[in-house]
C-alpha positions, 0 to 999 in steps of 0.5 A: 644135952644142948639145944640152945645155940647152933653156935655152940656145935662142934667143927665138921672134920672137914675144916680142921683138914683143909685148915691143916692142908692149909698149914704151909708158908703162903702170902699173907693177908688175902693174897694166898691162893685160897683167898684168891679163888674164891671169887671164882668158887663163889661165881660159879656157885651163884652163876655170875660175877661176884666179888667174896671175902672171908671175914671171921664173924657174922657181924663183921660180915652184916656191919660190913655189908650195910656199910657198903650200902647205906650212907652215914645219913641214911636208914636201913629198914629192918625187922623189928627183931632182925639179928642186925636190931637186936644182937649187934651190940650196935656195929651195924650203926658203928660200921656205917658211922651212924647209919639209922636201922628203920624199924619194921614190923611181920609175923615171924621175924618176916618183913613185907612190901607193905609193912616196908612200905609204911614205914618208908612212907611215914617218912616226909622227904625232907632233909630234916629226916633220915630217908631209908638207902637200904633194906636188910632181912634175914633168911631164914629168920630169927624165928626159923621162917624161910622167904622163899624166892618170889618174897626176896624178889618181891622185895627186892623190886620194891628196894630197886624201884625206891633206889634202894640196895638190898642186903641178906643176913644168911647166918642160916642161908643153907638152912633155907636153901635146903628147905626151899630147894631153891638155887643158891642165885633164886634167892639172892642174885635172881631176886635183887639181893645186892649183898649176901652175908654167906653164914658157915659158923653155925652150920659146921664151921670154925671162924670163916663166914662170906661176904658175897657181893653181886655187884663186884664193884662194891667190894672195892671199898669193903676191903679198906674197911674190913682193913680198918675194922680189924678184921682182915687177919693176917693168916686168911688162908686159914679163913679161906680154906674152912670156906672151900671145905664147906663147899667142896662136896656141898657140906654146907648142904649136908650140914644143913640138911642134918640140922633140919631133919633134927628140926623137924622130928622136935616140930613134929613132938611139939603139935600145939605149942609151935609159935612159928613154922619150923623151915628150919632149925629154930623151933620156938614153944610154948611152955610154962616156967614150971615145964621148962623146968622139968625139960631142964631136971632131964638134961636138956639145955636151951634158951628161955625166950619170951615169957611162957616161951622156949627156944630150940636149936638143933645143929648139923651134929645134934645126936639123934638119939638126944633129939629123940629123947628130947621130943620124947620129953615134950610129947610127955609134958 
């Protein structure tokens, strides 16, 4: 009974569908119908003009990101355990050719104006340091907490009024937007968010992620580099169509939304040993080596965080019957 990876979820029927609809002679690269549509598709989903791109991992997608919005002489300012620090094997100082990631410190894998601002103010302005160009957090966080609009805004006020560009990894973007029931623009557009990096894999799909970008202009350059990097595969139809899946029918959200209740049910059987809000489908506890244990001897896989700590994922397919006898098993250590 898995629980250690989101990653790990099987494909939602409706990928393989529009991947098999898909299966046709097409233009190749980007140039088929279904990668062209998707600046519209994405357009009228956030409310205004934005330029996408399919790229097929999440990396790509925030390496790529940062890469448009930070010099190689510049910083990016970060959480201390933001996916981009700590689990990028260094492609977002690869993609940017030596960008610096600035670290930056908050509860819950969550970044504030005032723990952004001591890092951006230790810095002297002076051409012997880096000088931070971006800001980059991710919603929902490492450790499953949410920023709700008015933390992106407030952020995002503060990157614009420093010069700023302003990058989201949303891995888990539906899994906040289900949480917050918030627009899709509340939380980026609205709220400064130059960049979106649009997570599916892990909440349904196959190999397609989006790069979202509010600012059309910046996705000129992106797709020379996407090019370079590798990553423009040569059969992108299939990327598209996975992306249109998603959306037709708001399955991004219903994916989310299964994910989440499953979140919850274990959140509600840990009480105490909650280290962090569950906003969405991470729940971290506490619990001895020797309680890990028993968790494994019944069945239940799932990552050994920190010490005295475990981590839990629940995804859009998680067997209801698996996370009942999952929180079952809490309750009783």
């Amino acid at each position: 009974m898995r629980f250690f990876s989101d990653n790990a979820a099987p494909v939602h029927p409706a990928i393989f569908a529009a991947m098999a609809a898909a299966d046709r002679v097409d233009t190749a690269y980007d140039g088929d119908a279904l990668s062209k549509a998707l600046d519209a598709r994405f357009s009228a989903l956030f409310g205004c003009e934005v330029a996408a791109l399919w790229v097929p991992t999440g990396t790509a997608a925030n390496a790529l990101a940062l890469a448009a919005l930070c010099p190689p002489f510049g910083g990016v300012i970060c959480h201390r355990d933001a996916h981009i620090q700590n689990d990028e094997c260094g492609a977002p100082e690869f993609f940017t050719h030596g960008a610096k990631l600035l670290i930056a410190e908050g509860a819950g894998a969550k970044v504030t104006p005032e723990s952004v601002r001591a890092v951006a103010d230790a810095i002297a302005d002076d051409v012997h340091r880096v000088q931070p160009r971006a800001l980059s957090i991710t919603n929902a966080t490492e450790y499953g907490c949410v920023y709700p609009p008015a933390e992106v805004a407030a952020l995002g006020a503060l990157a614009k009024a420093r010069g700023w560009r302003f990058h989201m990894d949303g891995a888990r973007f539906a899994n906040a937007i289900v949480h917050l029931g918030c627009t899709p623009a509340e939380l980026t557009v609205q709220a400064g968010v130059d960049v979106l990096s649009f997570g599916f894999v892990k909440n349904g799909g196959l190999s397609a992620e989006a790069l979202i970008f509010f600012d059309p202009a910046l996705a000129d350059d992106t797709r020379r580099r996407r090019k370079r990097a590798g990553h423009l595969l040569s059969k992108g139809r299939y990327l598209a169509a996975q992306i249109h899946a998603m959306l037709d029918g708001d399955v991004w959200l219903e994916t989310a939304r299964a994910a989440n209740r499953a979140a919850a049910t274990l959140a509600g059987a840990a009480g105490g040993r909650l280290l962090h809000p569950v906003q969405a489908n991470e729940i971290f506890l506490r619990a001895t080596p020797s309680e890990a244990a028993a968790l494994r001897a019944q069945g239940f896989d799932f990552y050994d965080w920190a010490e005295g700590e475990i981590r839990l994922v629940t995804h859009w397919a998680s067997p209801e019957a698996e996370v009942a006898a999952l929180a079952a098993a809490i309750t009783a250590l």
